[in-house]
N, C-alpha and C positions, 0 to 999 in steps of 0.2 A: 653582427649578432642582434636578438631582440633583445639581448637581456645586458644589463650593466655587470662587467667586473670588479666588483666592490672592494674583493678581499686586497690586493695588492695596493688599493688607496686608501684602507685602513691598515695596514701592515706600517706603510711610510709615516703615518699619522701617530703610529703611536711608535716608531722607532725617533722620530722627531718632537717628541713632546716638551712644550716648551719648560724653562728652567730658567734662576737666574743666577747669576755670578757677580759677587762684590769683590774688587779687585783693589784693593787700600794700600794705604801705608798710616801715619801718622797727623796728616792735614788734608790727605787728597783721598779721592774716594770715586769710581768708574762702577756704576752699577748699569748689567746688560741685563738682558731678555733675548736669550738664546731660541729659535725655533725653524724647521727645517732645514737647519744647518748653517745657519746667519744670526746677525743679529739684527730683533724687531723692534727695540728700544735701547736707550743709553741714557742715563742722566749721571752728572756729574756733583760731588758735594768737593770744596775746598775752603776750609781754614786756615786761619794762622799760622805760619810756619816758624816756628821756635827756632832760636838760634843756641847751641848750648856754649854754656857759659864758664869761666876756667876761675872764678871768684870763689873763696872758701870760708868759712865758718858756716853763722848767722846766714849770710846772704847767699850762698849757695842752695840749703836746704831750701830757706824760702822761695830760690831760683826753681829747683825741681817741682816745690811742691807747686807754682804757678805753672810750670809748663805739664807737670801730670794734668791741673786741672783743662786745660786747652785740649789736651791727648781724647779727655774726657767726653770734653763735650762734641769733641768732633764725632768722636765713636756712636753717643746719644742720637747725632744728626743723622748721621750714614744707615743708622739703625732705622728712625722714624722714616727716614724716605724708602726702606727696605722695606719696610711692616707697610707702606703707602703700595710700594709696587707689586708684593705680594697679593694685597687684597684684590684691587683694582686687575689686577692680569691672571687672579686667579692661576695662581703660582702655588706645584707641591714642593718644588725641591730645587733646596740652594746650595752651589758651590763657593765658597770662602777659598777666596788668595789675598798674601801677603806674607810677611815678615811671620812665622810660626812663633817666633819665642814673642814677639811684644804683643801684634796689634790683632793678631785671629784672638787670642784670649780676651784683648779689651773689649772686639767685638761681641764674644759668645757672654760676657760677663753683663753687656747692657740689654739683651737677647730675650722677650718677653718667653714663655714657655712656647708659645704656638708659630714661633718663629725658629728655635732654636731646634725642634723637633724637624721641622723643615730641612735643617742643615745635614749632607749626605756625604760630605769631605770637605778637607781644606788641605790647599796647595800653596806651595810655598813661592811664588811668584813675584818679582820683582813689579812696582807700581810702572813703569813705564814699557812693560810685554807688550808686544806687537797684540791687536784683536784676533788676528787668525790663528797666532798660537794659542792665546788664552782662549777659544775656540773648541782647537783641539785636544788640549789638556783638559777643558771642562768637560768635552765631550765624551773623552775615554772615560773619565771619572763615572760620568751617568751613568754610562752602558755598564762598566764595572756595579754601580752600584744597582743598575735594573736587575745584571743578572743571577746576585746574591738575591734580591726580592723574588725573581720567577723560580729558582730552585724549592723557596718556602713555603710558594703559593703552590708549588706543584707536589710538595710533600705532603701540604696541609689538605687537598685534594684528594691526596689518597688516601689518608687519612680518614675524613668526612667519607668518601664512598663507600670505604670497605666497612666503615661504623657504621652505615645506613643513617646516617645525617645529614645534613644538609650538602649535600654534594650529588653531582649527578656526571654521566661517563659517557660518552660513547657519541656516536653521529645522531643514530635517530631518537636516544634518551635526551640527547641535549638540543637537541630541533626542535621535541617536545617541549620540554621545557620552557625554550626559549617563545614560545610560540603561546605557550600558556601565561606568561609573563611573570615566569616563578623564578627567572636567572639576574642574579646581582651582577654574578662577575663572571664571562665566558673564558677559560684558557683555551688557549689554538696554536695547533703545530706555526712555526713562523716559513713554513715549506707546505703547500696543501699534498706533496705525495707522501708527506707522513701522518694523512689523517686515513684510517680501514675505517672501512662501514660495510655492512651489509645493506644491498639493493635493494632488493626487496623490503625490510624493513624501514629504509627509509622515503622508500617510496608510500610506504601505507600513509606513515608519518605525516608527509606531505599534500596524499589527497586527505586525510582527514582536517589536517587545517590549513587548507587550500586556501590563496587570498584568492584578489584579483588581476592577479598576475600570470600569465600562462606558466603550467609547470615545465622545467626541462625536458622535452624530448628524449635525452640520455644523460644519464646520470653519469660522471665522471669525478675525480676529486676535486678539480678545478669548480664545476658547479654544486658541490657536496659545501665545499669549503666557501663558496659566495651566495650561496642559503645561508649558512649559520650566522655568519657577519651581521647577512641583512634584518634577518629576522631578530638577532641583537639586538640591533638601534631602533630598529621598527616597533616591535611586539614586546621587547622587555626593557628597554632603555640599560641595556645590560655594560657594563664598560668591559671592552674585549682586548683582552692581552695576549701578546703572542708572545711565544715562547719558544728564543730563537736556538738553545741547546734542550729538545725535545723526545731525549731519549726515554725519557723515564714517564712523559706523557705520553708516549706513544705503547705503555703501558694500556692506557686505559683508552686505545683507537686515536690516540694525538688528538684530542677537543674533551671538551668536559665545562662544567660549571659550579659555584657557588651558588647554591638556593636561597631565596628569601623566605621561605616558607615551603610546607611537604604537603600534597593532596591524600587524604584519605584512598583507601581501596574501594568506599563505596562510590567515590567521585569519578572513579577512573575506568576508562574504555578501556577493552585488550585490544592492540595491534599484530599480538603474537601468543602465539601459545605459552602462559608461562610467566610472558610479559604484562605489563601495560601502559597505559601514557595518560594523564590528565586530561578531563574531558573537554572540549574548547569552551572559551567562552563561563 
């Protein structure tokens, strides 16, 4: 073909999107960087290991409250090198394992706020789990937790359209769109035969903002759906999510977007009777 199939390598990119995982206990501490299905970093924190102790009055208590403070600071440590990998890898979301009743609390307790917002579960995980299960556990967790987000973003969606707010619907409304560089956020069937469009409309769409690219020959959903990706990244720096249970997108033709802004009607071309679309440029 002359033309790149974009959607299926932005589909895998963001069904991979990287994440990290702190896998603790009390001294030890295994922090990954999860991404297309591996892991792309690991660094390790280890302290003092406490021995408990069976001595009672006076010296016990003192015994505990020494070894809380060790508990402490390891937690502090595990933290700063988390708040370090976060920045640096440009990390949204963290899964927490370990011990649920001691050491998830210690961690979430030394947790600045912009880290703790980060945190999307925690599992109960013994510190010496094999990588490929801690892998797998973290990975259902994400997808679990991507797919309570995509249910939100695609209510909030319908939302915004039917209100005439910043939302927009359809193939060649959000072609427009995207092409005018008015789209924050594009949602997309995570299957291109559940995006409808009309042809002719999106053909108009297309020779109006025509790059330098030859247009498709025939329009099919396969090239419906590897337009919209492209002009995404290209024309709106749009972040594109797919939305792998898409029934309720396919409401509004399976694609749609979040607007940064709305074009006046005196700014806007018709492409359709009835219709219009932002004027290029």
């Amino acid at each position: 073909s002359d033309r790149f199939h974009v959607y299926p390598l932005a589909r895998l990119i963001d069904q991979y999107r990287r994440y990290a995982v702190v896998l603790a206990d009390t001294n030890r501490a295994q922090i990954f960087v999860f991404a297309s299905g591996q892991a792309v970093d690991r660094q390790d924190v280890e302290n003092v290991k406490t021995k408990h102790s069976k001595v009672g009055g006076w010296s016990q208590a003192r015994y505990q409250r020494h070894e809380q403070n060790y508990h402490l600071q390891h937690a502090k440590e595990v933290v700063e090198t988390l708040e370090k990998i976060v920045r640096e890898e440009n990390i949204e979301h963290v899964v927490l394992a370990g011990d649920e009743a001691v050491v998830i609390p210690l961690l979430r307790e030394q947790m600045p706020k912009t880290i703790e917002e980060k945190v999307i579960d925690a599992l109960s995980l013994a510190i010496d789990t094999p990588e490929h299960e801690l892998l797998e556990e973290s990975l259902t967790a994400f997808q679990r937790h991507d797919s309570l987000t995509d249910m939100e973003k695609v209510d909030r969606l319908l939302n915004e359209y039917r209100g005439d707010n910043l939302g927009v619907a359809g193939a060649a409304e959000t072609l427009a769109a995207l092409s005018n560089g008015q789209v924050e956020e594009m949602l997309i069937a995570a299957k291109p035969d559940s995006i409808q469009y009309d042809e002719e409309e999106v053909k108009k769409v297309l020779e109006l903002y025509r790059d330098e690219e030859p247009l498709p020959d025939e329009l099919d959903q396969r090239s419906v759906a590897d337009e919209l990706v492209k002009r995404a990244n290209t024309l709106s720096s749009a972040t594109v999510t797919f939305i792998e249970d898409s029934t309720r997108l396919e409401m509004l033709g399976g694609v749609g977007g979040f607007l940064r802004y709305r074009i006046s009607e005196e700014n806007a071309v018709p492409y359709e009777q009835g219709d219009s679309v932002p004027r290029p440029g």
